[in-house]
GUKE-500922 format. One record per residue: x, y, z of N, C-alpha, C in turn. Coordinates in steps of 0.001 Angstrom, whole numbers, plus 524288, in hexadecimal, padded with zeros to 5 digits. Layout:
BEGIN
+-------+-------+-------+-------+-------+-------+-------+-------+-------+
:  n_xx :  n_yy :  n_zz : ca_xx : ca_yy : ca_zz :  c_xx :  c_yy :  c_zz :
+-------+-------+-------+-------+-------+-------+-------+-------+-------+
:     X :     Y :     Z :     X :     Y :     Z :     X :     Y :     Z :
...
+-------+-------+-------+-------+-------+-------+-------+-------+-------+
! end
This chain:
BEGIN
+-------+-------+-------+-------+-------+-------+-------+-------+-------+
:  n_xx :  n_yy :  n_zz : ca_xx : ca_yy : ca_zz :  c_xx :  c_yy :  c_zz :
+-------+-------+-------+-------+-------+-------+-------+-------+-------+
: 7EAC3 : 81F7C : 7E7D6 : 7EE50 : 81BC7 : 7EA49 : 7F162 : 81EB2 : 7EE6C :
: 7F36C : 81C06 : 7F2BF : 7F446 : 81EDD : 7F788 : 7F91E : 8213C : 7F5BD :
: 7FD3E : 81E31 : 7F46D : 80325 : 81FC5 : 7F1D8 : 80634 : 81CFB : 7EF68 :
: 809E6 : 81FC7 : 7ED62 : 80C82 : 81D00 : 7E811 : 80E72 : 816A5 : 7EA7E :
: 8129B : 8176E : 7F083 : 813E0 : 812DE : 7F1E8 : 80F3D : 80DF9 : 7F200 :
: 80B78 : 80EC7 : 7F361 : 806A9 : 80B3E : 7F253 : 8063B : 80A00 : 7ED5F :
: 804E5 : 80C89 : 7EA37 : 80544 : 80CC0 : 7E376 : 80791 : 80884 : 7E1FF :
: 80FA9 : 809C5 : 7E336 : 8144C : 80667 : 7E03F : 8116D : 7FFC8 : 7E358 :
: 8113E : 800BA : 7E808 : 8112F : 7FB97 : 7EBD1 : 80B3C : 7F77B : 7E77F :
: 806F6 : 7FB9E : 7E700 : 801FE : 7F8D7 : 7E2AF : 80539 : 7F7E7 : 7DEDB :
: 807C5 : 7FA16 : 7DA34 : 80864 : 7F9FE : 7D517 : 80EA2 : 7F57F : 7D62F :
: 81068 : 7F6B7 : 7D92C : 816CA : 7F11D : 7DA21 : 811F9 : 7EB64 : 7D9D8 :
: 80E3D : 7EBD3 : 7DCF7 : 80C36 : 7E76A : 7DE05 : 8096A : 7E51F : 7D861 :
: 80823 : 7E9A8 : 7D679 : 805E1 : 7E872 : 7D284 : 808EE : 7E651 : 7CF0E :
: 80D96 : 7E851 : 7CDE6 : 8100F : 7E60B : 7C9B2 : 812FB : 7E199 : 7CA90 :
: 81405 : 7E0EC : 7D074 : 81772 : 7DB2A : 7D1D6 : 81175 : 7D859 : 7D049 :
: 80D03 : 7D7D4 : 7CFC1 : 80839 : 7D4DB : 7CE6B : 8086D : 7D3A9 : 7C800 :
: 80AAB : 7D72D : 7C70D : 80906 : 7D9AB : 7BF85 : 80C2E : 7D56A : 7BC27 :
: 80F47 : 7D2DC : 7BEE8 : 814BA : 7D116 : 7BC9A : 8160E : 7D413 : 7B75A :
: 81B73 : 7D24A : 7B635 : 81E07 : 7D237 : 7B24B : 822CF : 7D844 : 7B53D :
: 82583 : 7DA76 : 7B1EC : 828C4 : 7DC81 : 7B404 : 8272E : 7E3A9 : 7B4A0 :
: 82381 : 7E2ED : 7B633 : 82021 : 7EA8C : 7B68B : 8233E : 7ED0A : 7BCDD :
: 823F9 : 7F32E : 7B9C5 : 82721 : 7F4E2 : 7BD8B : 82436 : 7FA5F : 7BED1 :
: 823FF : 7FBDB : 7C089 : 822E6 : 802E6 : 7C186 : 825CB : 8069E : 7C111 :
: 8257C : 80915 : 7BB08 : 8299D : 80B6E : 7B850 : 828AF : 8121E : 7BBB1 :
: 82561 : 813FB : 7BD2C : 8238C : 8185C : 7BF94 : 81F7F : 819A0 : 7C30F :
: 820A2 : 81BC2 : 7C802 : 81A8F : 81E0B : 7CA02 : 818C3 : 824E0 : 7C848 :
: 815DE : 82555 : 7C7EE : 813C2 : 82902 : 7C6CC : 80D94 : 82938 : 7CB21 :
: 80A05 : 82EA6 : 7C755 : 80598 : 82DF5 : 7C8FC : 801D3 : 82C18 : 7C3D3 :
: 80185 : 82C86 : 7C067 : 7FDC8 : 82A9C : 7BEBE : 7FF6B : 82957 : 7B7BF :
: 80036 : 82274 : 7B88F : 7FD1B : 81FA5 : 7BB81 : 8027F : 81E9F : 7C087 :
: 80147 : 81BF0 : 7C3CE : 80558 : 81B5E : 7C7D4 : 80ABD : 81AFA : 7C6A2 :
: 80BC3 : 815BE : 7C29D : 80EE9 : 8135C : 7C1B7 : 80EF1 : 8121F : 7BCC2 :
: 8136F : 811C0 : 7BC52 : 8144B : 810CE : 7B3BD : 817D8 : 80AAE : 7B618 :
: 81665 : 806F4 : 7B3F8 : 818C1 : 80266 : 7B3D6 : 819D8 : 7FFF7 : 7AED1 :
: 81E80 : 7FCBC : 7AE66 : 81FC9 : 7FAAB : 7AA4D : 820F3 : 7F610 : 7AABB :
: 822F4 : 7F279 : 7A5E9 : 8234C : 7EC5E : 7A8DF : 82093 : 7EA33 : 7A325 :
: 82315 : 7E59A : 7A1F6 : 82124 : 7E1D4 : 79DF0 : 81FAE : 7E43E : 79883 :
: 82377 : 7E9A0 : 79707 : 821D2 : 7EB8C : 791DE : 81C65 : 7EF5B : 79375 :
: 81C14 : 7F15C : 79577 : 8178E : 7F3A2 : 79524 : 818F5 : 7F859 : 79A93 :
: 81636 : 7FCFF : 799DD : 81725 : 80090 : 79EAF : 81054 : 80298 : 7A103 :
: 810E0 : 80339 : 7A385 : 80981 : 804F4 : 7A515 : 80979 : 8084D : 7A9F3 :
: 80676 : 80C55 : 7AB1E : 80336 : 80E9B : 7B0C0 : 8013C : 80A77 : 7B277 :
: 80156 : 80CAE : 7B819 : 7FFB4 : 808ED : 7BD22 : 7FC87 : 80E4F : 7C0E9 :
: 7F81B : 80CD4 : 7C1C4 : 7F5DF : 81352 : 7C5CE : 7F1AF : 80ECC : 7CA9D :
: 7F483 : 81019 : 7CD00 : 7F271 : 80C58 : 7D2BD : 7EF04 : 8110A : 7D550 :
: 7E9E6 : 80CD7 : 7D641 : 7E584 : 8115B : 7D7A2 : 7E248 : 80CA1 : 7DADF :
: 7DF1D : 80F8A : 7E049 : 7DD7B : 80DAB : 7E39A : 7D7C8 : 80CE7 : 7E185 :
: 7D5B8 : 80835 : 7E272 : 7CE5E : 8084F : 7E257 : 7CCC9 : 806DB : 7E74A :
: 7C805 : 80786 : 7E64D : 7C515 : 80703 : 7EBBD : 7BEA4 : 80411 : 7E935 :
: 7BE02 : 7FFCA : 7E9BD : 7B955 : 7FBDB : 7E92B : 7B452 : 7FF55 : 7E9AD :
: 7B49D : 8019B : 7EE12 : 7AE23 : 801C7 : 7EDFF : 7ADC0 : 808A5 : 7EECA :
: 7AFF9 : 80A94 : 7E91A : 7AED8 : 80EC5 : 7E735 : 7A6F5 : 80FDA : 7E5F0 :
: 7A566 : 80CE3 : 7E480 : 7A06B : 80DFD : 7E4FD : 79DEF : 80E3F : 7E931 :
: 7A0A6 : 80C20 : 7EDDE : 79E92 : 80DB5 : 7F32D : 79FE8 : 812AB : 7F4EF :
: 7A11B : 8176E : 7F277 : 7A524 : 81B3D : 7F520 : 79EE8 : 81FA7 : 7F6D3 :
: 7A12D : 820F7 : 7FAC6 : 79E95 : 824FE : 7FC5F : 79F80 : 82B53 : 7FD74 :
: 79D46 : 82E7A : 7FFE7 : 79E50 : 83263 : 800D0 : 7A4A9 : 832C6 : 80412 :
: 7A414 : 82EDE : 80804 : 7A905 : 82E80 : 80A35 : 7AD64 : 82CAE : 80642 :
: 7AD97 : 82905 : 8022E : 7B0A6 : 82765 : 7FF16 : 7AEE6 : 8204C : 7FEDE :
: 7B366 : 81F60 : 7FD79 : 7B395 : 81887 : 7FED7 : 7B3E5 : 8166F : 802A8 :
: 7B15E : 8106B : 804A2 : 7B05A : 80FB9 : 80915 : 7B770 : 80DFC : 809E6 :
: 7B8AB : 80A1F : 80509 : 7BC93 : 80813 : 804F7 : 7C207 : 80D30 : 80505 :
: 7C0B3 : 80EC6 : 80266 : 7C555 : 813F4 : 803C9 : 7C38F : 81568 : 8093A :
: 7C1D1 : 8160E : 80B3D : 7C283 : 817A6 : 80F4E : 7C38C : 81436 : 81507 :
: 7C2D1 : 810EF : 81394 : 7C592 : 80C0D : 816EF : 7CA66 : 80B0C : 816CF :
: 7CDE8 : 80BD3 : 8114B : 7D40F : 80DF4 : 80FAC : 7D5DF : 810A6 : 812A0 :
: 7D075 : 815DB : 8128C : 7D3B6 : 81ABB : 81492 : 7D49A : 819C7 : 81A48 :
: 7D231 : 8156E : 81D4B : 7D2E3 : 815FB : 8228A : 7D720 : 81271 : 82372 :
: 7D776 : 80D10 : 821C8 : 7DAE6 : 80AC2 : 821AA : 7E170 : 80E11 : 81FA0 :
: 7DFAC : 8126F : 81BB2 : 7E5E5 : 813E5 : 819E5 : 7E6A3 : 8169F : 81DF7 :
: 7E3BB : 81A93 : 82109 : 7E4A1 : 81A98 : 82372 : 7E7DD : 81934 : 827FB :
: 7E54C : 81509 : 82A72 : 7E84F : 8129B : 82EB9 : 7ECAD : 81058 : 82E47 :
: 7EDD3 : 80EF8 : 829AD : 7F30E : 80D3A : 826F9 : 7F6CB : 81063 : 8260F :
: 7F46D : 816D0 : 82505 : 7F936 : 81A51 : 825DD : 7FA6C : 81B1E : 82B36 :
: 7F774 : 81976 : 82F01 : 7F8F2 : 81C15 : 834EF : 7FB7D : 8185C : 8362B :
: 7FC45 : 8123D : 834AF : 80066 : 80D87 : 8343A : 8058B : 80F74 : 83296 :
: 804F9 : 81244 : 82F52 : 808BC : 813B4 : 82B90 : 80C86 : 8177B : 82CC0 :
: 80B15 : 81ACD : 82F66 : 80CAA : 81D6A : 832DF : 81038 : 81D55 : 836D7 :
: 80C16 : 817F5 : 83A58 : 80FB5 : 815DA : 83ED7 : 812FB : 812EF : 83D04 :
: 81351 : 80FBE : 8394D : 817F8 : 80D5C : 836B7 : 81C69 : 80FA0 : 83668 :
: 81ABE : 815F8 : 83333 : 81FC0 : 8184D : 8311F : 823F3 : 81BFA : 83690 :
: 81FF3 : 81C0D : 839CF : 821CB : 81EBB : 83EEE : 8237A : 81BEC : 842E0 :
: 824F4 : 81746 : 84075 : 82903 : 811EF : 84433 : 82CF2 : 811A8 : 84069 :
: 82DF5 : 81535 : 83A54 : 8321D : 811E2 : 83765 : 83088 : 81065 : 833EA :
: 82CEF : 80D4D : 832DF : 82A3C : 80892 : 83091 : 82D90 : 80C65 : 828FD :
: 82FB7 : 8066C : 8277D : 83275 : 8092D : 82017 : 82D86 : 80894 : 81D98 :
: 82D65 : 80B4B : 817ED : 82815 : 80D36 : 81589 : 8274F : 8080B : 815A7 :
: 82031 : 80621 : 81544 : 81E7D : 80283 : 81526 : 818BF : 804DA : 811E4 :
: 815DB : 801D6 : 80DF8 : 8107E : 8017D : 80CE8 : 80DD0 : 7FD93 : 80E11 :
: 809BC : 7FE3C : 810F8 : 806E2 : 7FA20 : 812D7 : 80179 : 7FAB5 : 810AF :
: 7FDDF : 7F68C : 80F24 : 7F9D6 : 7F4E9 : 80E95 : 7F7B0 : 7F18F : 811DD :
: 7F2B5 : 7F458 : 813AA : 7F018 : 7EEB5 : 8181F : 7EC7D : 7EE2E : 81615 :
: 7EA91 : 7E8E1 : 81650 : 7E4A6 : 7E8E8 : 815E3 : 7E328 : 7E4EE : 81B6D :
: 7DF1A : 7E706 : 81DFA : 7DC1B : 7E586 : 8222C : 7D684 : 7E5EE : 821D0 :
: 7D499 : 7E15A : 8242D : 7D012 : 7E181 : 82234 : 7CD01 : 7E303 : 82756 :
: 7CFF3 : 7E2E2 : 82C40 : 7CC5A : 7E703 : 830F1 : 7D2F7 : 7E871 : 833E5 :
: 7D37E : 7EF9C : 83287 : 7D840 : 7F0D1 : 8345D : 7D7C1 : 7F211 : 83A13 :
: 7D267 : 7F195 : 83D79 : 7D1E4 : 7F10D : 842EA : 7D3E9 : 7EE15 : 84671 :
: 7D4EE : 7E8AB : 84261 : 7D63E : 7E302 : 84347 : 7DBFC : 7E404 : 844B8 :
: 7DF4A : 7E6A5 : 841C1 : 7E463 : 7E63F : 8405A : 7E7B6 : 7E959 : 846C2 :
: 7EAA9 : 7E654 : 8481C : 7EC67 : 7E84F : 84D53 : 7F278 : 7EB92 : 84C59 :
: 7F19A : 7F1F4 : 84D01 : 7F5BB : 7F3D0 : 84A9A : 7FA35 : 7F589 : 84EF7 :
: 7F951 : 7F38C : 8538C : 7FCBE : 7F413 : 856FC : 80192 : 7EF94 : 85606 :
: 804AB : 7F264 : 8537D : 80AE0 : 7F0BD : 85124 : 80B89 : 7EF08 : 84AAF :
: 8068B : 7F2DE : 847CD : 80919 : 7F0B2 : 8426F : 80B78 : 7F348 : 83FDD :
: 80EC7 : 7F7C5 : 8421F : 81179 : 7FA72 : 83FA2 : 81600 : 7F6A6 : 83F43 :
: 81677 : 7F4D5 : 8457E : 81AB9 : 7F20B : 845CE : 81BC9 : 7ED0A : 841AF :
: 8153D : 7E8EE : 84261 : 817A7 : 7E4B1 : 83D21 : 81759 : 7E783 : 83861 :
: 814A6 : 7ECF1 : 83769 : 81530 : 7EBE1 : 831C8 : 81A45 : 7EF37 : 8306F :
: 81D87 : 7F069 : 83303 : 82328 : 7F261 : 8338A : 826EB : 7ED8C : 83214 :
: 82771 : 7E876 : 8363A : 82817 : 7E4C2 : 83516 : 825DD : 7E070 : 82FEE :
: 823A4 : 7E14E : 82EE6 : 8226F : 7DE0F : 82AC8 : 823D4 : 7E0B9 : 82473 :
: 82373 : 7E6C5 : 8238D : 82598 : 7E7D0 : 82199 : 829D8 : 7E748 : 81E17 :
: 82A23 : 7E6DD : 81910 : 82D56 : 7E317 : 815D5 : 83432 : 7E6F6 : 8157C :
: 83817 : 7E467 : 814EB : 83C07 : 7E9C2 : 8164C : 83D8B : 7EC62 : 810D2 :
: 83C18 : 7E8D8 : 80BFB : 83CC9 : 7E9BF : 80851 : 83887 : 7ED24 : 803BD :
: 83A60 : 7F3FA : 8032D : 8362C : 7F519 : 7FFA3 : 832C2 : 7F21A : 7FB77 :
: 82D7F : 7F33A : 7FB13 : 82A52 : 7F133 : 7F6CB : 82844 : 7EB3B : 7F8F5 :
: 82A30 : 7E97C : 7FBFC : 82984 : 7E3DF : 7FD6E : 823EC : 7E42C : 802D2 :
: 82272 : 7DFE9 : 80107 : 81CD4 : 7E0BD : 80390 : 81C71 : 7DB42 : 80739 :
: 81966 : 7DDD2 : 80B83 : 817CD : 7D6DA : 80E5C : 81270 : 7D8EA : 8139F :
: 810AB : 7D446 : 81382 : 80AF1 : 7D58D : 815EA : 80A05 : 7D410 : 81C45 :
: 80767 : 7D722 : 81FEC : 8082A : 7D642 : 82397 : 80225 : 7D4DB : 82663 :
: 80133 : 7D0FB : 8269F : 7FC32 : 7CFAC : 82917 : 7F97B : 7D00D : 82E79 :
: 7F6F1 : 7D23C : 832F4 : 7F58A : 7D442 : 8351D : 7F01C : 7D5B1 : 83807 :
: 7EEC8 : 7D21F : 83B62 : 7E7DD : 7D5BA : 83B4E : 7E3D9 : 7D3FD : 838A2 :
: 7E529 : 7D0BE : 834FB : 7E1EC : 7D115 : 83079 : 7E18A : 7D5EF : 82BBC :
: 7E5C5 : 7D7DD : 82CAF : 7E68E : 7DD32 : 828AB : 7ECBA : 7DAD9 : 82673 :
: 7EE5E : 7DB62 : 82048 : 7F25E : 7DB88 : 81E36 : 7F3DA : 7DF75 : 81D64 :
: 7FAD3 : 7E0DA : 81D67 : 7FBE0 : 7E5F2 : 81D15 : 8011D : 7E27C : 81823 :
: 7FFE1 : 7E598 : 81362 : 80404 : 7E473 : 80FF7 : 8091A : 7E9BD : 80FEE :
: 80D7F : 7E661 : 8139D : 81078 : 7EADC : 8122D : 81435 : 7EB7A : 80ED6 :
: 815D5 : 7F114 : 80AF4 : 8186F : 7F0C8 : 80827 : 81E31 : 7F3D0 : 80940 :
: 82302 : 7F33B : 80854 : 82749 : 7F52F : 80A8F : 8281C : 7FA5B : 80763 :
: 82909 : 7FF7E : 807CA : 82B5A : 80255 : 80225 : 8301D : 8040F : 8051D :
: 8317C : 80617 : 80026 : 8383C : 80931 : 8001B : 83784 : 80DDC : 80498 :
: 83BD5 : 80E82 : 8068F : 83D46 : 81219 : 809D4 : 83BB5 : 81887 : 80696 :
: 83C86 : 8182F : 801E7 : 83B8D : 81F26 : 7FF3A : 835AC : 81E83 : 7FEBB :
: 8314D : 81B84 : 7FF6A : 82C68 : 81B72 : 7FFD1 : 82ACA : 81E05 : 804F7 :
: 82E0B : 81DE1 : 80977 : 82C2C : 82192 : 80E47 : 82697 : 81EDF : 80FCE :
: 8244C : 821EC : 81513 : 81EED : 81F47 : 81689 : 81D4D : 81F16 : 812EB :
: 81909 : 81A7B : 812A9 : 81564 : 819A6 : 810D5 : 80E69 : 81823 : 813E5 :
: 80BD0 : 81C87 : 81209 : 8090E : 81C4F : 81810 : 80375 : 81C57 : 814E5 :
: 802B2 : 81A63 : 80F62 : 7FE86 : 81A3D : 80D29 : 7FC50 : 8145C : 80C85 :
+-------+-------+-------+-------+-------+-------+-------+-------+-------+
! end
């Protein structure tokens, strides 16, 4: 998994899904997270798959490696974001042709659209590519994964 802030942002989502009153009593590494909630306490270990592991080759996965280009380009976003100012932000895009996506000024909306309140999330549509952004706390610093 890329990093812990990614991690809390999966496992928050998860448990606002989980109902009942589950909290995240600790992070750690393994398993990630010790959660508790409704009489009961449990590990939580957030781990990435990739579908077409039986396709992997000498190079690796086709699908990992389509990540890797896309994470890529998302850190060099990430970048220019943070070198205008831009407060920590995690973003998720998914695009389904990022050629399509016209990036002359999206530092700027996705600066603006940007939620002002940590943890709070809202989606910015675009291109035909969605970018889900998420707000974090100021002691989270860049976030460029």
């Amino acid at each position: 998994m890329a990093s812990k802030v990614q991690e809390r942002i999966y496992v928050e989502a998860f448990l606002a899904r989980l109902g009942g009153q589950h909290a995240i009593v600790e992070e750690r590494e393994s398993p990630d997270f010790l959660v508790s909630g409704n009489s009961e306490c449990f590990g939580l270990e957030v781990a990435q798959v990739f579908r077409d592991q039986s396709a992997v080759s000498d190079s690796g996965s086709p699908a990992k490696a389509v990540e890797s280009r896309r994470n890529k380009l998302l850190r060099r976003f990430a970048a220019d974001y943070y070198s205008v100012g831009g407060p920590p932000l995690h973003v998720q895009a998914v695009m389904a042709d990022p050629a399509a996506v016209d990036y002359a000024g999206l530092v700027d909306r996705i600066a603006h659209a940007r939620p002002a309140v940590p943890w709070e999330r809202t989606r910015l549509e675009m291109d035909g590519a969605t970018l889900h952004l998420c707000a974090l706390p100021p002691e989270a610093g860049q976030c460029d994964r």
